[in-house]
C-alpha positions as CSV (number, residue, x, y, z in Angstrom):
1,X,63.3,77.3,122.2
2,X,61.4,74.5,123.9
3,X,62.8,71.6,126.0
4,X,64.6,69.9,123.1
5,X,67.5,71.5,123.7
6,X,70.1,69.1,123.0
7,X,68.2,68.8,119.2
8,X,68.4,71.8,119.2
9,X,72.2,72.6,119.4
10,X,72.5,69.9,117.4
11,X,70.9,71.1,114.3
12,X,73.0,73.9,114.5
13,X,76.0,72.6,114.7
14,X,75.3,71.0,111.5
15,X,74.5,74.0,109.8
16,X,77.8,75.3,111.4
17,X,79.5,72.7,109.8
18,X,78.5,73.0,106.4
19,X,78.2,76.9,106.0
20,X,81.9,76.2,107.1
21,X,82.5,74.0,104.2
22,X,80.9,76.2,102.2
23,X,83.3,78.9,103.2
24,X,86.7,77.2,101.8
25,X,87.0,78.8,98.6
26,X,84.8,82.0,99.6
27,X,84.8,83.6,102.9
28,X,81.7,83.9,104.6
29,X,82.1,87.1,106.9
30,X,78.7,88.3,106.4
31,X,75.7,86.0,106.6
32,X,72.2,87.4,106.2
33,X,69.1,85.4,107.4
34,X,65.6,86.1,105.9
35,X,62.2,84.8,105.1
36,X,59.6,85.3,103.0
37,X,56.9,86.2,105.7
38,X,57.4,86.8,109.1
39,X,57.2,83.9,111.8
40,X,58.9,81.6,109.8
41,X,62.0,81.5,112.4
42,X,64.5,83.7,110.7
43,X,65.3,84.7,114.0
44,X,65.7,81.5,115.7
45,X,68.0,80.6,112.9
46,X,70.3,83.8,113.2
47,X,70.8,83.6,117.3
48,X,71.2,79.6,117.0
49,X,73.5,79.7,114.1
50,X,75.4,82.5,116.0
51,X,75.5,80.4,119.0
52,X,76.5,77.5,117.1
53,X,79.9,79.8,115.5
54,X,80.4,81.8,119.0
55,X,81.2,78.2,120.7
56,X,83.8,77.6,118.9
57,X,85.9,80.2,120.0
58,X,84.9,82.4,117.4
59,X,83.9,86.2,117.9
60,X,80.5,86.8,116.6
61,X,78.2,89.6,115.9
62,X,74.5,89.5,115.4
63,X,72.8,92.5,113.6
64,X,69.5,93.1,113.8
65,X,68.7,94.2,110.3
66,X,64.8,94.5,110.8
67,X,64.2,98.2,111.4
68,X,60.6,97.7,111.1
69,X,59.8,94.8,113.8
70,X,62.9,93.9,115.4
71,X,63.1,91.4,118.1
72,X,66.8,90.5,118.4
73,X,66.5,92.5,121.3
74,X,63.5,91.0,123.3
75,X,65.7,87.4,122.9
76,X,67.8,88.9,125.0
77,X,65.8,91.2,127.1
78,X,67.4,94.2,125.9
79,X,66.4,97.6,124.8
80,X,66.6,97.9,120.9
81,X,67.9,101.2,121.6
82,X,70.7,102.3,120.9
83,X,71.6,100.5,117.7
84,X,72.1,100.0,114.0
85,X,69.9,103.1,113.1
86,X,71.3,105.5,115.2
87,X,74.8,104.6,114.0
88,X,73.6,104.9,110.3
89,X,72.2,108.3,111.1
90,X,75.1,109.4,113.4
91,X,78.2,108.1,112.2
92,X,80.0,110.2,116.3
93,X,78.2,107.0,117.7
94,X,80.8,105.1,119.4
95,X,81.1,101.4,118.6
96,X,81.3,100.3,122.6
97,X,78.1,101.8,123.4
98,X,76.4,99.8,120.8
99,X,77.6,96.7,120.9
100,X,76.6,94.8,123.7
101,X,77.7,91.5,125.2
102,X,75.1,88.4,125.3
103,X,76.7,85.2,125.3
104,X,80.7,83.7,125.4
105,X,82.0,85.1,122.1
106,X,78.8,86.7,121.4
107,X,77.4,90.3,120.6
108,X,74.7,92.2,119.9
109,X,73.9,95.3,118.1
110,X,70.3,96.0,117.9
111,X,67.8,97.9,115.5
112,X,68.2,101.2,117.6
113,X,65.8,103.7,117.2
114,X,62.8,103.8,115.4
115,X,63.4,105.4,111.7
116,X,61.1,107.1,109.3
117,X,62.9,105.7,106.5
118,X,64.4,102.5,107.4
119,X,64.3,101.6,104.0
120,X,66.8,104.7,102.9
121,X,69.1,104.1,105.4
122,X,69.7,100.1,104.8
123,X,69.9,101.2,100.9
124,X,72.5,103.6,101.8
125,X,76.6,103.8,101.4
126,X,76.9,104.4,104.9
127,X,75.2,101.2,105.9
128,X,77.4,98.6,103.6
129,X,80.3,100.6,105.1
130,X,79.1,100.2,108.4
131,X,79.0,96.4,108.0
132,X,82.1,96.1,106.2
133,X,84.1,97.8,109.2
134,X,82.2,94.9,111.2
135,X,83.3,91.8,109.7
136,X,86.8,93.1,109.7
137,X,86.5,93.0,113.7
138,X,84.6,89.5,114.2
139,X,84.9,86.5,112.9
140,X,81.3,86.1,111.5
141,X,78.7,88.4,111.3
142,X,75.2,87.1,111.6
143,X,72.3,89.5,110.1
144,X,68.6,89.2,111.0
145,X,66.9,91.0,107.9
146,X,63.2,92.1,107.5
147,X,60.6,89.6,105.7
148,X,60.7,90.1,101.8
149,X,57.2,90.7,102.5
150,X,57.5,94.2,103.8
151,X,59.9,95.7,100.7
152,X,63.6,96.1,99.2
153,X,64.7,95.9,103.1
154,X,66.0,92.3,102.5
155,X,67.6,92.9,99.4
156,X,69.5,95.7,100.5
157,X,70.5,93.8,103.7
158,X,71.2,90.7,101.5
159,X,73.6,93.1,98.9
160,X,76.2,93.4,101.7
161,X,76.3,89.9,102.6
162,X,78.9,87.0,101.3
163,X,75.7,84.5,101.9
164,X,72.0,84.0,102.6
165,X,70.1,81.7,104.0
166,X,66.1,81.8,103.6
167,X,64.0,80.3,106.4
168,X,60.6,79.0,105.2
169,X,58.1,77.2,107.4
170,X,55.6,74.6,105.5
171,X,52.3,75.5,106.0
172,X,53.2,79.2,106.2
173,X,55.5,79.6,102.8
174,X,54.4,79.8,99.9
175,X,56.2,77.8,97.1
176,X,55.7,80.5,94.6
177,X,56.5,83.1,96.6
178,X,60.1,81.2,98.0
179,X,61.4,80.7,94.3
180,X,60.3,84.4,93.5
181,X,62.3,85.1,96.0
182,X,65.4,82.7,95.6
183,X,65.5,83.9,92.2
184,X,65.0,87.9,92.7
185,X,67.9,87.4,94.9
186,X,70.0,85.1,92.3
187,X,69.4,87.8,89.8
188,X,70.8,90.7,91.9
189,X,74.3,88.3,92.6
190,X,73.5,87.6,96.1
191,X,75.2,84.3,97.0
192,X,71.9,82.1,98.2
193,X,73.4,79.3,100.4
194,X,70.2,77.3,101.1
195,X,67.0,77.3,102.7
196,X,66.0,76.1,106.3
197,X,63.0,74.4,106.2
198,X,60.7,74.9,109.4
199,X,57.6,72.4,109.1
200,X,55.2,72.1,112.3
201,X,53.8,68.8,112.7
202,X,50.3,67.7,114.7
203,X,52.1,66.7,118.2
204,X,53.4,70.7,118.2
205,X,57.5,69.4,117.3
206,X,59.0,71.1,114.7
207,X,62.1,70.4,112.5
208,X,64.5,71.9,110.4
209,X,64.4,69.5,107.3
210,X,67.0,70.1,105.2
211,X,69.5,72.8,104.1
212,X,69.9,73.1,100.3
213,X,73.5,74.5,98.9
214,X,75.7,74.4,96.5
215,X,77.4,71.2,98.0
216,X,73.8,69.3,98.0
217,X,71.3,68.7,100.9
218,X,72.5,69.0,104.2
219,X,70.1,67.3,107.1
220,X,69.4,69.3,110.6
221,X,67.8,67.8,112.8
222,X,64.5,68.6,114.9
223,X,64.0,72.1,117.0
224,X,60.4,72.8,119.1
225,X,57.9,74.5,116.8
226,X,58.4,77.9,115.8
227,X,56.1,81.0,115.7
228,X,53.5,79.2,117.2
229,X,50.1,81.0,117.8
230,X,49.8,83.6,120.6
231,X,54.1,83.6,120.8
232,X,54.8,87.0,121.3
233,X,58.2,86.9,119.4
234,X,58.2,87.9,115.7
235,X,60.5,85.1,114.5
């Protein structure tokens, strides 16, 4: 993520803080980030965000949800296999072989293997139970979902969460397209807690603007640009 690091953890930590607040009269077990398009730093947002919780003590999962590009995986230079999808497909999968250690108080599971129909099996019983039985073991549960752009991916990853947050970089996001979205989403009950707001400016800095929820607008602070040309992650 750049040299600003201390910005960086930072920002975060203030969108610890208010998903916590948000989380008094709700529980927030299950948080799922997603974007319109890809490289808007949906990514960026779920490791930093589980970072953030997982210093506090907290025992956090991230979940690659993104069975069509992942890239949870190359964050942490780990194979993507096995994961999610080969759970989902074989529920004899042990959970200890899966989940995998990456940080103080932090875990990974991964896409897994590559699926014909990744669409099927994110729509599927098996995967809301498969998540359930998660958040009853960590504290929070931190879900990287595909772009809107590709399908119903997000919205079935987004049906089993208690909140979302959408990630939409200026100059990349439509505004149409972000309130189709926000809306689509309202309409099937998912709780939308805000957006992220990645804007790149001339000097190559980057910032997360502002968080919009249900308590108002919450400021974040400045992180290094995000899905910058020729980066080889698919934020």
């Amino acid at each position: 993520m750049g040299g600003d690091i201390k910005h960086n953890e930072e920002a975060f930590r203030v969108l610890r803080t208010n998903i916590r607040f948000s989380a008094v009269d709700r529980p927030l077990n299950v948080l799922v980030v997603g974007s319109v398009e890809p490289e808007a730093g949906k990514t960026t947002v779920a490791v930093g965000l589980g970072r953030a919780l997982a210093s506090l003590g907290q025992r956090v999962l991230l979940v690659d949800g993104d069975l069509r590009r992942p890239s949870l995986h190359e964050v942490f230079g780990l194979n993507r296999s096995p994961g999610l999808s080969d759970w989902l497909v074989n529920p004899g999968f042990e959970a200890d072989k899966l989940l995998r250690l990456v940080g103080d108080n932090l875990w990974l599971l991964a896409a897994g293997t590559p699926a014909p129909n990744p669409g099927d099996l994110l729509a599927s019983q098996r995967f809301a139970e498969v998540i359930r039985g998660l958040a009853g073991q960590f504290g929070a549960v931190i879900m990287d979902s595909a772009p809107a752009a590709v399908g119903a991916d997000l919205l079935n990853t987004a049906a089993v969460a208690d909140g979302f947050i959408m990630v939409i970089s200026l100059g990349l996001t439509e505004r149409e397209e972000a309130n189709r979205l926000l809306n689509q989403l309202r309409g099937e009950g998912v709780r939308v807690l805000g957006v992220v707001v990645n804007r790149a400016e001339p000097k190559g800095r980057a910032y997360y603007g502002y968080y919009y929820g249900g308590g108002g607008k919450w400021g974040l602070g400045i992180l290094p640009r995000l899905g910058r040309k020729g980066d080889s992650s698919r934020t």
